[in-house]
TORVO-522401 format. One record per atom (N, C-alpha, C): residue in three letters; chain; atom name; x, y, z. Coordinates in pm, 1 decimal, decimal comma. Layout:
R    r  c   a      east     north        up
R  ala  A  CA         X         Y         Z
...
//
This chain:
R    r  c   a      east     north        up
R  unk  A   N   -3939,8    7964,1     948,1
R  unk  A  CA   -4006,1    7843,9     899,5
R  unk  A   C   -3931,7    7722,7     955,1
R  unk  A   N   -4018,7    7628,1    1007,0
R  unk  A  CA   -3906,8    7499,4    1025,7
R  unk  A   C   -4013,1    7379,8     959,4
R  unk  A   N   -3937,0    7304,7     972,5
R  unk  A  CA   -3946,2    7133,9     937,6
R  unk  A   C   -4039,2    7038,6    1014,1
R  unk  A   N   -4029,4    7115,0    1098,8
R  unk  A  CA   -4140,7    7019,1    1225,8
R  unk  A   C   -4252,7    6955,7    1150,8
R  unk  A   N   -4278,6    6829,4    1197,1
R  unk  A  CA   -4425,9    6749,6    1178,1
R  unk  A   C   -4410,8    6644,6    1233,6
R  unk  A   N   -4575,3    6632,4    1248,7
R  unk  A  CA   -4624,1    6506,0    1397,5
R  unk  A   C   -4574,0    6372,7    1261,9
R  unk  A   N   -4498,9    6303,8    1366,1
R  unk  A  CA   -4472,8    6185,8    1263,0
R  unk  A   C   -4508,1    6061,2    1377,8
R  unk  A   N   -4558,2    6090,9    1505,7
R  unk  A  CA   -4607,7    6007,2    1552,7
R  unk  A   C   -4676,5    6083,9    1720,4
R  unk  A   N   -4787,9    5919,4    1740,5
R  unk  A  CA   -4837,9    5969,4    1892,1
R  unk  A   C   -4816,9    5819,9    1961,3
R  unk  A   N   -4713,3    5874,7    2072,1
R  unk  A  CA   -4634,2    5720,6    2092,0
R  unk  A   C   -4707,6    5747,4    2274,9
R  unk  A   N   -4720,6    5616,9    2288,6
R  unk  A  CA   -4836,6    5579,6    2428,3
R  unk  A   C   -4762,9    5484,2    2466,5
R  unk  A   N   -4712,1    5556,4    2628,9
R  unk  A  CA   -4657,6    5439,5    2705,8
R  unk  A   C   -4699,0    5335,0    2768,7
R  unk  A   N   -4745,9    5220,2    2750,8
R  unk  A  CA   -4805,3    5101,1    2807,9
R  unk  A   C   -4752,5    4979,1    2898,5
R  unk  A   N   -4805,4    4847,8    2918,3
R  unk  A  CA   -4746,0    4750,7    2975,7
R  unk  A   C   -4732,5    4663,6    2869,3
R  unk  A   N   -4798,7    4642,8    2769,2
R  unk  A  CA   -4823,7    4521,1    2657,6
R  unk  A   C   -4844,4    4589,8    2509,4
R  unk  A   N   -4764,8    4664,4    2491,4
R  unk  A  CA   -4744,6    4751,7    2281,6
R  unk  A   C   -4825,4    4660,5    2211,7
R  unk  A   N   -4872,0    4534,0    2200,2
R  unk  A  CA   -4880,8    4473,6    2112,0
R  unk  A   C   -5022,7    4481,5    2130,5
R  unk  A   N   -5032,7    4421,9    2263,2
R  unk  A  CA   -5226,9    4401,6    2324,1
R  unk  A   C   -5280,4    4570,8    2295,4
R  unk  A   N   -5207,8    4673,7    2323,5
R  unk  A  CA   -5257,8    4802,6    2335,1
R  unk  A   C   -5273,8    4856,9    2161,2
R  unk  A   N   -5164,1    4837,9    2119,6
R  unk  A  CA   -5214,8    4841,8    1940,9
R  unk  A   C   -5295,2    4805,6    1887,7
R  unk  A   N   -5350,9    4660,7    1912,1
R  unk  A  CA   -5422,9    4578,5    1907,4
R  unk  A   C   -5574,3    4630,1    1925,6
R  unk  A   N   -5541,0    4700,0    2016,8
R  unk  A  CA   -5696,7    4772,9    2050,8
R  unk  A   C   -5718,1    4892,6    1980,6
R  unk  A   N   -5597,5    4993,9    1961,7
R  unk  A  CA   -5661,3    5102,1    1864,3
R  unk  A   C   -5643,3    5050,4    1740,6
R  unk  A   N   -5573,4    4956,9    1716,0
R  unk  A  CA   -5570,8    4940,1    1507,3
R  unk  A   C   -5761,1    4909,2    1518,8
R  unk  A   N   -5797,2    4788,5    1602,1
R  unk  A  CA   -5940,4    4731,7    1579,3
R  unk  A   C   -6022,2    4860,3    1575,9
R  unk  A   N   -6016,7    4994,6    1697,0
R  unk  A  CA   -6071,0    5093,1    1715,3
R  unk  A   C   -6099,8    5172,3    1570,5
R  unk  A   N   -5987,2    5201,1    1466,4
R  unk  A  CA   -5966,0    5251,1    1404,0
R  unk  A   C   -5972,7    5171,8    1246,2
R  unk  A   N   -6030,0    5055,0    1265,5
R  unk  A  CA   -6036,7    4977,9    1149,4
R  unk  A   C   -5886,7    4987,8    1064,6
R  unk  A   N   -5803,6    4945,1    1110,8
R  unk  A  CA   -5637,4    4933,4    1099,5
R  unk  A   C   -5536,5    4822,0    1114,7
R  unk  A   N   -5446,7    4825,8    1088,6
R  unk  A  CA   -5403,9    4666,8    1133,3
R  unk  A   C   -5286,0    4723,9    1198,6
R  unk  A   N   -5263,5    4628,5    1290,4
R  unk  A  CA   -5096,2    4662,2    1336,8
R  unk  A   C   -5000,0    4632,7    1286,2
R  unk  A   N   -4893,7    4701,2    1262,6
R  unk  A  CA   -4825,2    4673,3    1121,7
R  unk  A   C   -4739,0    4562,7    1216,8
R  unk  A   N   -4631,7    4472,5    1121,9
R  unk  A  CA   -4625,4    4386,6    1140,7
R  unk  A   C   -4479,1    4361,2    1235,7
R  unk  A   N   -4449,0    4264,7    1282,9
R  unk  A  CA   -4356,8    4227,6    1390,0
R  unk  A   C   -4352,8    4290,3    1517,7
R  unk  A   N   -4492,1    4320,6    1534,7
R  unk  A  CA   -4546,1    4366,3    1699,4
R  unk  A   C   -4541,0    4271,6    1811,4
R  unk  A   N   -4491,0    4326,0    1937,6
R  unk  A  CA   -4396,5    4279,3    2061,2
R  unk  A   C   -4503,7    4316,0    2105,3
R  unk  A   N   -4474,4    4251,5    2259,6
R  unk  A  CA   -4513,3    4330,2    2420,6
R  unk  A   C   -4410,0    4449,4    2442,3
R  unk  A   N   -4282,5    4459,6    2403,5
R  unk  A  CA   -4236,8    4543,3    2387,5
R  unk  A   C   -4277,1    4712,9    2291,0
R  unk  A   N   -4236,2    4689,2    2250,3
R  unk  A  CA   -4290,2    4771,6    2032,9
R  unk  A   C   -4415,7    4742,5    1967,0
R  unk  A   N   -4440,8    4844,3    1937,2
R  unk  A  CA   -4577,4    4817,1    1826,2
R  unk  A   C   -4574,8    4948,0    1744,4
R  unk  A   N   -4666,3    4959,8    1672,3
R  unk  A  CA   -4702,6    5059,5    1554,4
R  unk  A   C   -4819,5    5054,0    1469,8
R  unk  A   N   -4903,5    5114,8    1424,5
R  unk  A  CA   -5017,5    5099,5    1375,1
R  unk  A   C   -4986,9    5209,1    1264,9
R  unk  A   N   -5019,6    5162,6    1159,5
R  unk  A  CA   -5006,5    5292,3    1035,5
R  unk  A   C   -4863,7    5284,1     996,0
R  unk  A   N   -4785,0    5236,1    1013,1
R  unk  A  CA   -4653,1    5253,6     982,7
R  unk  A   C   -4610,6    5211,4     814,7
R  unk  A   N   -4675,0    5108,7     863,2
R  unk  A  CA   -4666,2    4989,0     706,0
R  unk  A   C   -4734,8    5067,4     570,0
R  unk  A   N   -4842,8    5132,5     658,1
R  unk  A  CA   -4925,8    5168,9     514,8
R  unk  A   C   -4923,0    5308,5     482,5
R  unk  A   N   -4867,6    5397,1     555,0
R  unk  A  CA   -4811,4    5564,6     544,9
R  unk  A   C   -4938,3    5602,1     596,9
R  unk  A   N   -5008,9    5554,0     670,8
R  unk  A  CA   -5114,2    5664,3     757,7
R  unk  A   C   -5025,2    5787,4     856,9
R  unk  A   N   -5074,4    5892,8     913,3
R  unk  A  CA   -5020,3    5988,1     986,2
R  unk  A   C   -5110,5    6022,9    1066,9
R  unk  A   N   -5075,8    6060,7    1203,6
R  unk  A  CA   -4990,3    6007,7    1261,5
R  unk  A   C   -4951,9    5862,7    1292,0
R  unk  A   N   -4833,4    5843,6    1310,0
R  unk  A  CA   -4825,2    5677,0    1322,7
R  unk  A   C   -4850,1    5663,3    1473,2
R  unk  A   N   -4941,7    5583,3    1521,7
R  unk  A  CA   -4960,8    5564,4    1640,7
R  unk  A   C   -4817,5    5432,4    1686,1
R  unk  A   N   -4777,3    5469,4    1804,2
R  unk  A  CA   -4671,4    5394,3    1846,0
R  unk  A   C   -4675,9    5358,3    1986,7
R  unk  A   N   -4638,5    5250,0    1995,6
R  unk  A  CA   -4637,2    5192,3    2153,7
R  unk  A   C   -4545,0    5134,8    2168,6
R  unk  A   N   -4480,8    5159,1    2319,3
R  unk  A  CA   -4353,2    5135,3    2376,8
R  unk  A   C   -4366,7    5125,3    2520,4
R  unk  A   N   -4366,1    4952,0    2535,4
R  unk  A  CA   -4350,0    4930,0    2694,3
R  unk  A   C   -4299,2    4991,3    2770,4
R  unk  A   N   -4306,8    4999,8    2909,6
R  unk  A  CA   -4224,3    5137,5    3004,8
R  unk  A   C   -4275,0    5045,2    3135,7
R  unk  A   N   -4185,2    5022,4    3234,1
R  unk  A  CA   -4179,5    4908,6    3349,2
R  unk  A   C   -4312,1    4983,5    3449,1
R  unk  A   N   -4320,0    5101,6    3459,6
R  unk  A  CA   -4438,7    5151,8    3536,7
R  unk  A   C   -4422,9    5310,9    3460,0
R  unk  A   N   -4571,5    5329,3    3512,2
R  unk  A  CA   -4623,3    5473,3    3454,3
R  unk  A   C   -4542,4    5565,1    3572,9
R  unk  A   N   -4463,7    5648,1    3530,9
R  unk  A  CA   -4382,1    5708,5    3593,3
R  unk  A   C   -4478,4    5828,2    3656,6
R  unk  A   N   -4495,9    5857,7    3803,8
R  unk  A  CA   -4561,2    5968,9    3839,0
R  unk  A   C   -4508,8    6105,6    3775,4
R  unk  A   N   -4610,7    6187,3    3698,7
R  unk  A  CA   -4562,9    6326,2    3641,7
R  unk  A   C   -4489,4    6324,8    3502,1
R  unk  A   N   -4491,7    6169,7    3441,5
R  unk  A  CA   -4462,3    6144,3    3290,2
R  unk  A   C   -4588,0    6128,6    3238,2
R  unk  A   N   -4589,9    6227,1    3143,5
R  unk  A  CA   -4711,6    6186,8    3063,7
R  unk  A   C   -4739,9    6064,3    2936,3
R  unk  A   N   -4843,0    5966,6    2939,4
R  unk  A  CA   -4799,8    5838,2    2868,5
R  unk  A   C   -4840,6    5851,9    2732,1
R  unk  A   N   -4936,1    6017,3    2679,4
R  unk  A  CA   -4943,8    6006,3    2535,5
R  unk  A   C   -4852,1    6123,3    2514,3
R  unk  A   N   -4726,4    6099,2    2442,1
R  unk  A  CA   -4649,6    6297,5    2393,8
R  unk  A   C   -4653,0    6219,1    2251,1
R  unk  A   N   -4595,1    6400,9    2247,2
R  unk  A  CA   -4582,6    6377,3    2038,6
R  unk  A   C   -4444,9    6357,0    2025,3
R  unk  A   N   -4408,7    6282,0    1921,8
R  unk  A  CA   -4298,3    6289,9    1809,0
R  unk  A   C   -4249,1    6368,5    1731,6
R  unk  A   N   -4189,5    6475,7    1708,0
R  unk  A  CA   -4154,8    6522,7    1606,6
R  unk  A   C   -4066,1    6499,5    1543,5
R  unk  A   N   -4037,9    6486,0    1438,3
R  unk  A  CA   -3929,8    6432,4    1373,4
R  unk  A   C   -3832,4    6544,5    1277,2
R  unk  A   N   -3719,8    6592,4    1276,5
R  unk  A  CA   -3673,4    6675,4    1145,6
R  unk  A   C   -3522,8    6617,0    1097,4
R  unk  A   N   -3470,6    6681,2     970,4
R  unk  A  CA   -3346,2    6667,6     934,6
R  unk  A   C   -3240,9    6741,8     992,8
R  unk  A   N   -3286,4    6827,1    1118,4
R  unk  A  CA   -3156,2    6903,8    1164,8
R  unk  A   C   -3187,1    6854,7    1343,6
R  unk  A   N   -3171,7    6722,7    1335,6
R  unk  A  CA   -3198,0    6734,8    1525,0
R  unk  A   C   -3155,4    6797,5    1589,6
R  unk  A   N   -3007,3    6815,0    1646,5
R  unk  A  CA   -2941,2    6929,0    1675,4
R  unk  A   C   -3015,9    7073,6    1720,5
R  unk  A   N   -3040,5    7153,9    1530,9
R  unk  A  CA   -3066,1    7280,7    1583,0
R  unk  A   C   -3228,8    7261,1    1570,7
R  unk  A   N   -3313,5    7174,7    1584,1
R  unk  A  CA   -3435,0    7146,6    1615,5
R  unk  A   C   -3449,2    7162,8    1825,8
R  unk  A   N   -3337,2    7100,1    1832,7
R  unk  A  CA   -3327,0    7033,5    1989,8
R  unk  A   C   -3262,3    7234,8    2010,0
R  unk  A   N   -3222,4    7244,9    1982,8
R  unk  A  CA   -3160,5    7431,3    2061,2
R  unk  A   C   -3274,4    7533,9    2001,8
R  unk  A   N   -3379,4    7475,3    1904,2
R  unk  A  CA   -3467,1    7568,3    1904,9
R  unk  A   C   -3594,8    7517,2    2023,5
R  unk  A   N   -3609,5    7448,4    2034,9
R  unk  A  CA   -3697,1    7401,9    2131,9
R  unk  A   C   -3637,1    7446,9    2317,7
R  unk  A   N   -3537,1    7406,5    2349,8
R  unk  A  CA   -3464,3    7456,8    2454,8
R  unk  A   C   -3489,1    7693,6    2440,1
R  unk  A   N   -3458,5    7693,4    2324,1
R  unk  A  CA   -3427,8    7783,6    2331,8
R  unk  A   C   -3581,5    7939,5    2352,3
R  unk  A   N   -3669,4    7840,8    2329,9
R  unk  A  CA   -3826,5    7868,6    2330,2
R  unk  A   C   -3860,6    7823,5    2479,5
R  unk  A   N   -3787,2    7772,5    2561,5
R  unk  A  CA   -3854,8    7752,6    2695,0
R  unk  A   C   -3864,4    7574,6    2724,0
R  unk  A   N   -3825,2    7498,6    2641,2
R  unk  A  CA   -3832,5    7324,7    2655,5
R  unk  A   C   -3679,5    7348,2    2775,7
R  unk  A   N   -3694,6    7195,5    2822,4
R  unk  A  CA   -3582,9    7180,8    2883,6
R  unk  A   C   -3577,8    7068,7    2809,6
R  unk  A   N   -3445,8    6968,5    2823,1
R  unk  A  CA   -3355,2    6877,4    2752,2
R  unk  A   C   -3362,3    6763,4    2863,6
R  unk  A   N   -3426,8    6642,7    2826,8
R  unk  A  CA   -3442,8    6518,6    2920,4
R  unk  A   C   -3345,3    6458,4    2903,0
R  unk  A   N   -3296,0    6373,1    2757,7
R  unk  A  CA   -3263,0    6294,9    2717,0
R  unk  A   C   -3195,8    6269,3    2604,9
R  unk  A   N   -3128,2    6224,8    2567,8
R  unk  A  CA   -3092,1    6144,8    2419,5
R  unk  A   C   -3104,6    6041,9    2408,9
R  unk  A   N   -3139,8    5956,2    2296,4
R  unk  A  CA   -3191,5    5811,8    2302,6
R  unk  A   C   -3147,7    5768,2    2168,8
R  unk  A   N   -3126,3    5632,5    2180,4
R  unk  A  CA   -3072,4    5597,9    2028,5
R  unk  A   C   -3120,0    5406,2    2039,3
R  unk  A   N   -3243,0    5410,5    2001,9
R  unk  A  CA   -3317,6    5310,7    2027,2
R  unk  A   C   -3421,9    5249,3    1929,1
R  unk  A   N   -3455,7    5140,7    1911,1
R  unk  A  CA   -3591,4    5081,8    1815,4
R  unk  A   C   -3550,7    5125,1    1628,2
R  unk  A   N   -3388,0    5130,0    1616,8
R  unk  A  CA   -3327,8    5171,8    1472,7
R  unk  A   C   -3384,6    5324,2    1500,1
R  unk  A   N   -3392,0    5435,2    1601,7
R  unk  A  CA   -3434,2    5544,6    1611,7
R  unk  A   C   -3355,4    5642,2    1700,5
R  unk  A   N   -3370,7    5775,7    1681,0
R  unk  A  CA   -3265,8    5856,9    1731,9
R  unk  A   C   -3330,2    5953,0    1759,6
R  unk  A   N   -3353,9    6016,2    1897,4
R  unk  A  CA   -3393,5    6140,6    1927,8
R  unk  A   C   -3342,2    6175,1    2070,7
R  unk  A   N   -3421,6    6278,7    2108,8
R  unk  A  CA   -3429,5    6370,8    2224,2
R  unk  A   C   -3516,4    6415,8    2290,5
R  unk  A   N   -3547,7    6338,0    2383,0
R  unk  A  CA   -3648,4    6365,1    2502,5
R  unk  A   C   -3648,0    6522,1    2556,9
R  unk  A   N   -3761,2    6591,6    2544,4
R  unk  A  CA   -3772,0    6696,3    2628,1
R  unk  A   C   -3921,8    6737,3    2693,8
R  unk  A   N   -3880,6    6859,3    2798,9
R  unk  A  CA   -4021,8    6916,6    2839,1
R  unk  A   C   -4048,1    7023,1    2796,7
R  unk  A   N   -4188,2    7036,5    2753,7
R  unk  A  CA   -4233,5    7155,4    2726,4
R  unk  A   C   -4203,0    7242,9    2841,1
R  unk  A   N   -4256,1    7380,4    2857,6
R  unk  A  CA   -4273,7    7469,0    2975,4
R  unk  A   C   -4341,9    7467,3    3114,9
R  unk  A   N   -4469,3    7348,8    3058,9
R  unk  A  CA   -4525,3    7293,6    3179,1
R  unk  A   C   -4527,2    7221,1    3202,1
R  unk  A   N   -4412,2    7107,3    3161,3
R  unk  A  CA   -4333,9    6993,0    3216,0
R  unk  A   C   -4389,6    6849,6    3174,9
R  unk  A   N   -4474,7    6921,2    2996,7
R  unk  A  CA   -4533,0    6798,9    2927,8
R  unk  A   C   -4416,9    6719,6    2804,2
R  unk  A   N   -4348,9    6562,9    2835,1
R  unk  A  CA   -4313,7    6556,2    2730,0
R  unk  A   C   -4307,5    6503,2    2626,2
R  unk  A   N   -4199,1    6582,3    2521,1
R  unk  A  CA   -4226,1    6529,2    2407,1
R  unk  A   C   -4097,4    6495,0    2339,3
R  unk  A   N   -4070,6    6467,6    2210,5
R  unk  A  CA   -3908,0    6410,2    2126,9
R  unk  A   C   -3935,8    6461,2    2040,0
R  unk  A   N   -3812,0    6475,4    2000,0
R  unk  A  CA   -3769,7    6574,8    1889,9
R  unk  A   C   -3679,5    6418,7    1799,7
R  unk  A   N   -3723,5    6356,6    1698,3
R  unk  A  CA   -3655,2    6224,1    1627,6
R  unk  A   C   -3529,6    6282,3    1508,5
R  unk  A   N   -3460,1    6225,0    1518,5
R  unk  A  CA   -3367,2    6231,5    1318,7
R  unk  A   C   -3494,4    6152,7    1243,7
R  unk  A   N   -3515,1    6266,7    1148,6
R  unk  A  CA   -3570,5    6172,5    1047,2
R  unk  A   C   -3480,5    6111,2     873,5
//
């Protein structure tokens, strides 16, 4: 049994704020509040799930995919060696936006983060 759950679907863009902007309206939602060109979030404020999230990125990286999931648990660590250990490889560590995770790829080189929640 584990802990895993989608706690977000984070979309890499040029403008977080303009791009939120368009799914909160899509979704009859608001963007929660102190949204950047940088950062954004939709659902955050009000406990909707998944929290849709946007995070500027200087160009769409060829062979990065710009929608992955979030997962979030209380054991990052052995979350991050069960995922490796199922076939993910290990991108990253990140400690960013008051947030803490670990970039990885699935098996067919789709990715996704593993967060501290």
């Amino acid at each position: 049994m584990t802990d895993l759950a989608i706690a977000h679907v984070t979309i890499d863009c040029a403008d977080a704020a303009a791009l939120a902007g368009f799914y909160a309206a899509l979704l009859d939602r608001a963007v929660d509040p102190e949204a950047t060109p940088f950062f954004a979030t939709v659902g955050r404020s009000t406990g909707a799930q998944p929290v849709l999230m946007f995070i500027q990125v200087p160009d769409k990286t060829p062979g990065k995919n710009s929608i992955h999931l979030d997962l979030h648990t209380a054991d990052l660590p052995g979350a991050v060696a069960r995922a490796v250990g199922l076939g993910a490889k290990q991108v990253g560590d990140f400690n960013e936006y008051g947030a803490v995770w670990t970039t990885l790829s699935d098996p067919e080189g789709n990715l996704f983060d593993i967060g501290a929640s």
